[in-house]
N, C-alpha and C positions, 0 to 999 in steps of 0.2 A: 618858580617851579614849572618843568615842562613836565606836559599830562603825555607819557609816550604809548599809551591803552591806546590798543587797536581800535579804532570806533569802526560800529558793526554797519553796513549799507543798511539803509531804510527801504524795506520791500513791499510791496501791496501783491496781498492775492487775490485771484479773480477766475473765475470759472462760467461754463455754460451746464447750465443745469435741464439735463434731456429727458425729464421726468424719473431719476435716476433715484430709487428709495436709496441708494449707497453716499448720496453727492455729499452728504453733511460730512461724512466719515471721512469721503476722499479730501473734502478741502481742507478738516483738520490734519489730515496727513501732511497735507501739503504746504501747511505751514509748520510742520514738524522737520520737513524736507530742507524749505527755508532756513530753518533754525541752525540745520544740524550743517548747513552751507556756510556758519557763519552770517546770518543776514538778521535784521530785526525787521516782523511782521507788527507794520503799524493798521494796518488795515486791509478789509477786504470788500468783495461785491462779487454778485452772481446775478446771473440772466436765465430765465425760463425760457428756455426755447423748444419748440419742434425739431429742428435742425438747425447747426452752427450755419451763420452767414459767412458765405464761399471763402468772398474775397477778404473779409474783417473779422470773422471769428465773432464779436457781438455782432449787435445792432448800433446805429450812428449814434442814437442816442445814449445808448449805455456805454459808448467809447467815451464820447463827451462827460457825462459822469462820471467815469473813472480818471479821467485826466485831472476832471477839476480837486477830485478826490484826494488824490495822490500828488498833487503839486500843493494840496492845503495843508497835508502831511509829512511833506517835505520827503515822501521817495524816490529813489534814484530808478527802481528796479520796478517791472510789471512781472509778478509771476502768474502764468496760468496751468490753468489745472489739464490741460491735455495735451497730445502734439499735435503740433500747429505745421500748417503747411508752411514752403519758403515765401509764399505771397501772401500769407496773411500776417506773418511778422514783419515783412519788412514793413506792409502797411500801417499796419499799428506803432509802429516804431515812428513812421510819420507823422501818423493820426494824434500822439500824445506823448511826441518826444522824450519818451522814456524807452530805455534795455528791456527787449521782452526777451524771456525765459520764461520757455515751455516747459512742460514736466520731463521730458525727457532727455530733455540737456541739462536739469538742476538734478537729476541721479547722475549722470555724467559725472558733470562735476564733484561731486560727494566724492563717486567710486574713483575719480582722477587724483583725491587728495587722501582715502583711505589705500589706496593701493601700494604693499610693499616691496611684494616678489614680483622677479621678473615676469612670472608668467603672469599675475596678476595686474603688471602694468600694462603687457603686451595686452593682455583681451581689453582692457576696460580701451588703450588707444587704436584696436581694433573696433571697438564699438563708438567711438567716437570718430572716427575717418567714416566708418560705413553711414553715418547719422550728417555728417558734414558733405560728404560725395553729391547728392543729388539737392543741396541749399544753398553749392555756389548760383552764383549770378553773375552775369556779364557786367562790365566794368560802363559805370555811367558812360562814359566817351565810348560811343558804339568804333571809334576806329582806332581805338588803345591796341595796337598788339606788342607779341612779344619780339617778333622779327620782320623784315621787309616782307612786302607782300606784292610786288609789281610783278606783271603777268609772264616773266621767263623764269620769275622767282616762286611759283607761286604756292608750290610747294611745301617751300619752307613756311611761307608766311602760316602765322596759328596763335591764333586769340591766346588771353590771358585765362577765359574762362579753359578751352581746352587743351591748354598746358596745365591747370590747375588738376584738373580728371584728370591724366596721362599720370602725373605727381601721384596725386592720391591713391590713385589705382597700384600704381608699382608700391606705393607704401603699406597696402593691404596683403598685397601678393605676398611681399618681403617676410609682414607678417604672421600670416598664416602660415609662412611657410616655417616660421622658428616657432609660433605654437604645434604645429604637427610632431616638432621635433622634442618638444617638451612633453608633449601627451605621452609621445613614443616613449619616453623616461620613465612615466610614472606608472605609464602600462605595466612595464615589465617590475617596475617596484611591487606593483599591485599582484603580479601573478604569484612574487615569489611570496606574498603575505595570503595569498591563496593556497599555494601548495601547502603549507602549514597545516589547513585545514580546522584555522581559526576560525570561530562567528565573526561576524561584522556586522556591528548598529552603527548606524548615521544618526546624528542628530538633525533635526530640522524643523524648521520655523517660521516665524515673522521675525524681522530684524530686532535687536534689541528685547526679544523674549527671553532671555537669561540662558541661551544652548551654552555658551562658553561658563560659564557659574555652574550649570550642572554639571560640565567637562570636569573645570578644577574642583566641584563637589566630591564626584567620584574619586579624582585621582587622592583626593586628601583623604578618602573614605579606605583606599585601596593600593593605594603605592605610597610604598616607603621615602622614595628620593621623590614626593610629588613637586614638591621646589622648587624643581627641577622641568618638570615635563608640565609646570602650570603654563594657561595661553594666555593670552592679552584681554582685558576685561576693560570695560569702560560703557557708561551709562549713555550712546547717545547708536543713533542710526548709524549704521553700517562699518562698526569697529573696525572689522576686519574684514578682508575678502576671500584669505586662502582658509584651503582647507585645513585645520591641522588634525591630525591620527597619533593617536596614542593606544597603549597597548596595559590593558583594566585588567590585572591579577585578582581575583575574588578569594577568598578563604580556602576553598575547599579545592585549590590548583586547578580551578578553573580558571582558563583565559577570554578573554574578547578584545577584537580589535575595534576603540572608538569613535567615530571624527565625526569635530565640531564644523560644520557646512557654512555656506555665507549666507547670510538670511535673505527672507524675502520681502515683496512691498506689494503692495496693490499697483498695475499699468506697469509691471518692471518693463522697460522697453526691450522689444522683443529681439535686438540687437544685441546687448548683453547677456540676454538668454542664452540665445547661440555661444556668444565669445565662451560665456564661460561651464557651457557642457563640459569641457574634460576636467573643469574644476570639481563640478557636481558629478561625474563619474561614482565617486566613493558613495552618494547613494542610490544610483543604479546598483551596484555592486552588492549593496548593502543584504543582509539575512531579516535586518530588523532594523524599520524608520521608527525614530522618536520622534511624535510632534511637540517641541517645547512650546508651551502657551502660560502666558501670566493671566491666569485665574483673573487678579484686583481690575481687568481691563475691561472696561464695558464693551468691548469690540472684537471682543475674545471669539466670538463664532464667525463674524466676518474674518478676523486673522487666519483662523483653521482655512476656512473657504479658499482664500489667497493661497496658501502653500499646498492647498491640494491643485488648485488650478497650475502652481507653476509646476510642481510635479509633475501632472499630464501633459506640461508642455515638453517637458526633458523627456518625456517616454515612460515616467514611472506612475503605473495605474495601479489600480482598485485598492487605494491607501484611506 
């Protein structure tokens, strides 16, 4: 018999803890992050610090610990709990020859393998070029380039690293410029569900707090073909990414326009924020925010806290 089950990477997490009454919360996330990447959290460790060291992110001897740690445990993967500069990963990468991932490239990741629609690929690999842009690094051979470089030439001559930005840059540009053209769409979608002179509630939340379950609660509650107009549900972080809107008939020939939002996380990197403002449009727009919150969650008033914070970060206050 061949065993052909995916076997899951063995990860270790690990954090700097800055006197931070939240750190226990955040590293349980952070292995829910893990999880939800596919990976198996075999172990963890934290350091009390004042401040993260520059160049290392711990201290030598807690790197030492976590290496012998995590080679006892047989992981492949170091995840930590913040973003890390490009010279403290690569150090560490040194320091205990293991893959680090930072929190901000394990949402990455998630949002690179939940994403269906175009627009929702384009932003998360907009936020992914923008997060990779300033982590290249010059190619260990300080004289690797990409073309001659002799001095009647020398113009031409131009590193690997600064053909890599040149690359990157136009592939941002490119992009922005086909999400501009996508907003422009859903703009005028949105004005003509405006002229109507519908209500509009947003749902919104923490990832995974049941907004899509209340969606198709209502539609079964309120539409006849809900069957039809039910969204994609699934028990783990970051189902989905697009918005979806639907349109909630009530009893009494009262309408509303509803849509279910992309959730949110505690440290969403603030790169994806950006990408996906014209996604989160529909609750700027909104008449009335839902905050979906599961009640059985011990972390239920930090969750609020998080969606109020990314809230004001999109521009939408006094929620």
């Amino acid at each position: 018999m061949i065993d052909n089950t995916p076997h899951k990477t063995k990860a270790y997490i690990a954090g700097v803890n800055l006197n931070d009454p939240n750190f226990d919360y955040y590293l349980a996330e952070l292995a829910n992050l893990a999880e939800a990447a596919n990976m198996e959290v075999v172990g963890q460790s934290r350091q009390n610090l004042e401040h993260v060291v520059a160049g290392t992110y711990f201290g030598l001897g807690k790197i030492n610990e976590i290496k012998d740690m995590a080679r006892g445990l047989r992981a492949k993967v170091l995840i930590l709990n913040d973003e890390l500069t490009p010279v403290q990963i690569r150090n560490l990468e040194k320091m205990t020859k293991l893959r680090i991932i930072d929190r901000t490239e394990l949402i990455l990741e998630i949002f690179s393998n939940r994403a269906r629609t175009k627009q929702a690929k384009l932003q998360v690999q907009l936020a992914r070029l923008e997060y990779e842009l300033p982590r290249l690094h010059p190619s260990e051979n300080n004289l690797d380039q990409q073309r001659g470089g002799g001095f009647a030439n020398r113009g031409a001559g131009e590193s690997k690293l600064e053909l890599n930005r040149r690359t990157i840059g136009k592939q941002i540009a490119v992009i922005k410029k086909e999400l501009k053209e996508i907003a422009g769409q859903e703009e005028i979608k949105a004005k003509r569900r405006n002229q109507n002179h519908i209500p509009k509630v947003a749902l919104v939340g923490y990832t995974n707090a049941g907004k899509s379950t209340t969606m198709n609660g209502l539609l079964a509650e309120f539409t006849k073909e809900n069957g039809e107009k039910q969204v994609f549900v699934k028990d783990m972080l970051f189902a989905t990414l697009d918005t979806n809107v639907r349109r909630i008939e009530l009893n009494n020939n009262f309408s509303f326009i509803l849509s279910d939002t992309v959730g949110f996380i505690s440290k969403l990197p603030h790169n994806l924020i950006e990408s996906f403002k014209a996604t989160l449009q529909e609750v700027k727009d909104a008449d009335l925010l839902i905050n979906v919150v599961d009640a059985s969650d011990p972390n239920m008033i930090q969750m609020i806290r998080t969606t109020q914070n990314v809230l004001a970060e999109i521009g939408v206050k006094n929620t």
